[in-house]
C-alpha positions as CSV (number, residue, x, y, z in Angstrom):
1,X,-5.4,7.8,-20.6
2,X,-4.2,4.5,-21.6
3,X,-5.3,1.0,-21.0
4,X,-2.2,-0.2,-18.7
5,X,-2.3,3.1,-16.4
6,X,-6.2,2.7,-16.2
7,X,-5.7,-0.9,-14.7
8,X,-2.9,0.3,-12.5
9,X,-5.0,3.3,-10.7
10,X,-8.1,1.1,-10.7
11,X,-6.0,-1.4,-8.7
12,X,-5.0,1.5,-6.3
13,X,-6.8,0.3,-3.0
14,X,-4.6,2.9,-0.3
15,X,-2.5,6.1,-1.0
16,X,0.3,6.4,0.9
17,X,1.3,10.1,1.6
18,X,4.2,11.8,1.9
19,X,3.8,14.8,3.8
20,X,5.8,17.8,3.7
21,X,6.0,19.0,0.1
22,X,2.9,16.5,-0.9
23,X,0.4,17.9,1.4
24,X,1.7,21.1,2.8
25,X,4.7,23.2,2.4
26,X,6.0,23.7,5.8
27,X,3.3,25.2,7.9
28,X,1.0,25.8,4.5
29,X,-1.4,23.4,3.5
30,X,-1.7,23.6,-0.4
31,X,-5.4,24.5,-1.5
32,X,-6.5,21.7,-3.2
33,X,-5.3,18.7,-0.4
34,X,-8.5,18.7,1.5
35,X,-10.1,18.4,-1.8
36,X,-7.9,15.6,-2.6
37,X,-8.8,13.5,0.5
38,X,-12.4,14.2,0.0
39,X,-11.9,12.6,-3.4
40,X,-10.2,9.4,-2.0
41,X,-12.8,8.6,0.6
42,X,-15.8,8.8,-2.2
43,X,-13.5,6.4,-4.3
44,X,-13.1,4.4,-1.4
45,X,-9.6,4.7,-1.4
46,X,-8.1,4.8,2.0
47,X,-5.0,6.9,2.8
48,X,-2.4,7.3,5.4
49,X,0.8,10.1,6.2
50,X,4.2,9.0,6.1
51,X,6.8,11.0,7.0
52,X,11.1,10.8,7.4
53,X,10.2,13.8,9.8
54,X,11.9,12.7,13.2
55,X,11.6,16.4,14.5
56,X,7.9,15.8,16.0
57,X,5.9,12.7,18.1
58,X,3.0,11.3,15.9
59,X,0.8,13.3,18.5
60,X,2.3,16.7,17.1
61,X,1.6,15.5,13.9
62,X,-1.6,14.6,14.7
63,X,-2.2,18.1,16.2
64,X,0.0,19.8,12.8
65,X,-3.0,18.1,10.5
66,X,-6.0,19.3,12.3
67,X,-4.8,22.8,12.3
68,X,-4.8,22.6,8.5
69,X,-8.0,21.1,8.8
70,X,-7.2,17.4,8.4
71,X,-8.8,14.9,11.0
72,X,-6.4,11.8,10.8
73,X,-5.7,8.9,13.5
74,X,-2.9,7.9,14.7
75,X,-3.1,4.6,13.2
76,X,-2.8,7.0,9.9
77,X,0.7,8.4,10.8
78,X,4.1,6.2,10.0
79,X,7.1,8.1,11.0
80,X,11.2,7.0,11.3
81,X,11.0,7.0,15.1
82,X,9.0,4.1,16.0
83,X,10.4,2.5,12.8
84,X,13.8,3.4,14.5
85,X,13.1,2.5,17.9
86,X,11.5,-0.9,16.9
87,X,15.2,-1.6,14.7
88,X,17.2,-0.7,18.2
89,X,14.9,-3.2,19.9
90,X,15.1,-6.0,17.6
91,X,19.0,-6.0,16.9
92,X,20.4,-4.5,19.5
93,X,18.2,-5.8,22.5
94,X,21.1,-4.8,25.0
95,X,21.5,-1.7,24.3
96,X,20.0,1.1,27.1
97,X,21.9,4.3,26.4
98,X,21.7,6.3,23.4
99,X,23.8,9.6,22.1
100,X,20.9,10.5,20.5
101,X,21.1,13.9,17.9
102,X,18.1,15.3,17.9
103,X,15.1,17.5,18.9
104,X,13.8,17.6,22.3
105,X,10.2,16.0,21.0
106,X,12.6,12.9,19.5
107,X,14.6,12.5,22.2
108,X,11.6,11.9,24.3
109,X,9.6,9.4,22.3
110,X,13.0,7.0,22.9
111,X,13.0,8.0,26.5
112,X,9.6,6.8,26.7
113,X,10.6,3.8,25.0
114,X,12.7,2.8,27.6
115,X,16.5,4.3,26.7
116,X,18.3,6.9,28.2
117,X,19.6,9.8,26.2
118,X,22.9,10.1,27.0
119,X,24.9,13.6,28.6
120,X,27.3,15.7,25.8
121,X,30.4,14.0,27.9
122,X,33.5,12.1,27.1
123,X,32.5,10.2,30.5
124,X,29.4,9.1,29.6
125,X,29.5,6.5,26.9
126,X,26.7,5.5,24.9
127,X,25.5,2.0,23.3
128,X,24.3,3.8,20.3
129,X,24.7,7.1,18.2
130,X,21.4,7.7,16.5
131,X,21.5,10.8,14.0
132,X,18.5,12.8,12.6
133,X,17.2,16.0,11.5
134,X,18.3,18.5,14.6
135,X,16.4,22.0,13.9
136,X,18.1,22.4,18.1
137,X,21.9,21.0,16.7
138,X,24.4,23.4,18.2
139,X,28.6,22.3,17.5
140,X,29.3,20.7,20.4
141,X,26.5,18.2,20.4
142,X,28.2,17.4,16.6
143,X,31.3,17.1,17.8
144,X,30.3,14.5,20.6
145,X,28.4,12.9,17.7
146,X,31.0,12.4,15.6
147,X,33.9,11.7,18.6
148,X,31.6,8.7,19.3
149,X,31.1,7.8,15.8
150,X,35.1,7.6,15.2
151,X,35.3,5.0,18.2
152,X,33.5,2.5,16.5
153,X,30.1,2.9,18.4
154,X,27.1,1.4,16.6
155,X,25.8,4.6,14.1
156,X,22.1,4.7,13.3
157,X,20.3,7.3,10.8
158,X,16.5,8.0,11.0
159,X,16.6,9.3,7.4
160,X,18.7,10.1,4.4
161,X,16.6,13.5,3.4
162,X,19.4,15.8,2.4
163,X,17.0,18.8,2.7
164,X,13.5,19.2,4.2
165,X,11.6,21.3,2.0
166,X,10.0,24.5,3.3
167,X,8.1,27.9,2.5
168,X,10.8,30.2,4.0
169,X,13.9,31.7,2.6
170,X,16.2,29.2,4.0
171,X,17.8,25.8,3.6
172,X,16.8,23.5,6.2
173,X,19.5,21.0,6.4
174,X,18.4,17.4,7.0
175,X,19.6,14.2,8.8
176,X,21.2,13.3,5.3
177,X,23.6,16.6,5.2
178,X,24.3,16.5,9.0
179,X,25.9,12.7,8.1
180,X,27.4,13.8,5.5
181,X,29.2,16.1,8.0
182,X,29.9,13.5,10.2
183,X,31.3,10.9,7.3
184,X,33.6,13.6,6.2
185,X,34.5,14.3,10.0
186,X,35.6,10.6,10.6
187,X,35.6,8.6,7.4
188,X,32.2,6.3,8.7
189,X,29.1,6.3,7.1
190,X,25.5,5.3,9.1
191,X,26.2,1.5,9.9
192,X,21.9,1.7,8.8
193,X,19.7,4.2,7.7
194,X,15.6,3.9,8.8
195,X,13.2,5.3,6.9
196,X,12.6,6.1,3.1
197,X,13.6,4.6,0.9
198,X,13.5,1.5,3.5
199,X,10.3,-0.5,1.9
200,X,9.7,-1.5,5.5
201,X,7.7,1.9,6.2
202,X,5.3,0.3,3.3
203,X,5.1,-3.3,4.8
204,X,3.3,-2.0,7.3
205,X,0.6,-0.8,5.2
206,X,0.5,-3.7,3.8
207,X,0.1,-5.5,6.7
208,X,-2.0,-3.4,8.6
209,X,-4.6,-3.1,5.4
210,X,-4.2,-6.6,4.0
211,X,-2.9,-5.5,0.7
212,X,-0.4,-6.3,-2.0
213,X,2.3,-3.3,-2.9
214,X,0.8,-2.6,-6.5
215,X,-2.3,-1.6,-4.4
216,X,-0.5,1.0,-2.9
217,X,0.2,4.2,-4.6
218,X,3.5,5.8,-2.7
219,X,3.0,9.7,-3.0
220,X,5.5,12.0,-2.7
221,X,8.2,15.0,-3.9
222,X,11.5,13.5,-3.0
223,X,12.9,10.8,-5.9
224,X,15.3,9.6,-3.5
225,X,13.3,8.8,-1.1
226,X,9.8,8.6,-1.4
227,X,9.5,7.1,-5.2
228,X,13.1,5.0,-4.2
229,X,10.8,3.3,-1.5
230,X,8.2,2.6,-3.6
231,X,10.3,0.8,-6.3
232,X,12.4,-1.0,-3.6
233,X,8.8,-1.7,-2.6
234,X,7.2,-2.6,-6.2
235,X,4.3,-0.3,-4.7
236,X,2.9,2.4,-7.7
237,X,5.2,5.4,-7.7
238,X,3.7,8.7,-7.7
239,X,6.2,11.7,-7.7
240,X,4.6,15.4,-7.3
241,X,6.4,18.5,-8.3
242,X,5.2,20.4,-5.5
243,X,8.5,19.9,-3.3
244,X,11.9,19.3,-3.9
245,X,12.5,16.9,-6.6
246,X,12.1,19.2,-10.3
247,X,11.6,17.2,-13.9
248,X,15.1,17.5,-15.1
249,X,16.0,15.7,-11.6
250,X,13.5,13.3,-12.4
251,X,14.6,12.4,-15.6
252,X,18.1,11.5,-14.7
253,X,17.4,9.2,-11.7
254,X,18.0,5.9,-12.7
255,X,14.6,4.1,-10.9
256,X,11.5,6.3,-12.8
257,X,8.6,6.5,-11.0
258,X,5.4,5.1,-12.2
259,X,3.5,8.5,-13.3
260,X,4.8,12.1,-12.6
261,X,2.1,14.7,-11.7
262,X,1.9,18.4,-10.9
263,X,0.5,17.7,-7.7
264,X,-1.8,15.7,-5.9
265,X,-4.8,18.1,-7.7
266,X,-3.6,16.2,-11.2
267,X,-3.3,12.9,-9.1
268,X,-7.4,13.0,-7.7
269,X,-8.1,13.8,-11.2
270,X,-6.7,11.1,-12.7
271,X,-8.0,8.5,-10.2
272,X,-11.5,10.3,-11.1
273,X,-11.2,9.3,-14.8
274,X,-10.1,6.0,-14.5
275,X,-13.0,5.3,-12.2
276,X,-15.3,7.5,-14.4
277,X,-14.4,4.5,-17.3
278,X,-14.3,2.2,-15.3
C-alpha cells in the first residue's frame, strides 16, 4: 500500500453505503457484509445505507436489513424520497397534487407528506409529474405520464439508475430507462433528477456527522451514480465489482474513482492494513 492511499483511508471517519449490489444482491446478502460492518465498528468507523431505491419506505428498508441480519436505524437510511419530497417542498411550495409514477409504498410516503397522488385521468390535472422506478408500472399509467409531461407540467426524477441490479434472470428496468421512454415519447427530459449522483445525498452525512467529504468514503457498484456523487462530492470514491458497473466500464468513464475493489471484503481489508501501520 502506498503512502498517499494510507493517509486517505486513515482519514476515512464514515462509510457511506450503497446498498443493492454493495451489500446484497437483491434479496441475498453477500457473505462477507456482516463481517465487513463488524470491521468498521472496531475501527471506529461509523457507516450509514444509501440508496436511489424509491420502491420501499425507509421502514421496509429498515425491516429488509434485519432479515439479513443487519440492525440499522433509521437515522442510518438516506433514500431519494425524502430527498425528493424535501426538493417539492422547497421549490415548489404551492404545489398539492402529484402524478406520481410509482409503487404503492412511494406513493404513500408523499401522501403522508401532505400531497395527493393524482387519478390516471385527463380530468384530473396534476402540479407535478414525479417519475421513479415502478416494479407496479402498467401502459396506461405511462401514457398519462408522458401526456402530462408533453403539456409542459413540472417533470421530477427520483433517480437516474438505468437498471437495478438483481440475482434473478431478468432485467429490472429503472427510473433512468422508464425516462428514457418518456423523453423519446415527447422530446422532454426530467426538468431535475434527485438522488445519485446529486452530492446532496452526501451533505447530509456531512452535516449530520460533522465531517468534511474526504472523510467520507462513498461505496458503491454503479459509476454513474454512486462514484459520480462522490466526485461531484470530492468524498473518497470506492467502486465494488459486485454489481453492475464491470472494469472495462470502469476504465472508460471519464471521473475515476478513488480505489477500485472486488468488494467490500477487499475494502475492510484494506482499511485493516492501513490502520495495522498506522
Amino acid at each position: 500500500m502506498n503512502k498517499e492511499l494510507k493517509e486517505q483511508l486513515l482519514a476515512i471517519r464514515h462509510v457511506a453505503l450503497d446498498m443493492d449490489g454493495t451489500i446484497y444482491l437483491s434479496n441475498s446478502i453477500f457473505p462477507f457484509t456482516l463481517d465487513f460492518l463488524a470491521k468498521l465498528t472496531r475501527l471506529g468507523i461509523t457507516y450509514s445505507f444509501l440508496t436511489n431505491n424509491p420502491t420501499r419506505s425507509l421502514e421496509d428498508y429498515l425491516a429488509k436489513l434485519a432479515k439479513m441480519g443487519i440492525q440499522a436505524t433509521k437515522e442510518q437510511m438516506y433514500s431519494t424520497v425524502p430527498a425528493t419530497i424535501d426538493y417539492i417542498k422547497a421549490h415548489y411550495p404551492k404545489a398539492k397534487k402529484l402524478f406520481l409514477l410509482g409503487t404503492p409504498s412511494m406513493i404513500s410516503q408523499f401522501e403522508d407528506a401532505g400531497f395527493i397522488s393524482t387519478a390516471e385521468s385527463a380530468d384530473d390535472v396534476p402540479d407535478i409529474v414525479v417519475a421513479a422506478f415502478d416494479l407496479t408500472l402498467v401502459y396506461p399509467r405511462l401514457c398519462r405520464a408522458a401526456w402530462w409531461v408533453a403539456q409542459g407540467i413540472p417533470y421530477i426524477a427520483t433517480n437516474p439508475d438505468k437498471v437495478c441490479p438483481t440475482d434473478q434472470p431478468t432485467i429490472l428496468v429503472d427510473c433512468g430507462s422508464i425516462c428514457k421512454c418518456i423523453e423519446y415519447a415527447t422530446g422532454r427530459k426530467p426538468d431535475v433528477t434527485i438522488g445519485k449522483p446529486d452530492p446532496a445525498m452526501l451533505a447530509g452525512i456531512e452535516s449530520r456527522y460533522g465531517l468534511k467529504p474526504a472523510q467520507i468514503a462513498m461505496v458503491g457498484d454503479r459509476i454513474y451514480t454512486d462514484i459520480e456523487m462522490a466526485y461531484n462530492a470530492g468524498a473518497f470514491g470506492v467502486l465494488v465489482l459486485s454489481g453492475e458497473t464491470t472494469l472495462e466500464m470502469a476504465r472508460e468513464w471519464p471521473h475515476q474513482p478513488s480505489i477500485i475493489c472486488r468488494d467490500i471484503e477487499e475494502l475492510g481489508n484494506l482499511l485493516e492494513e492501513a490502520h495495522a501501520q498506522a
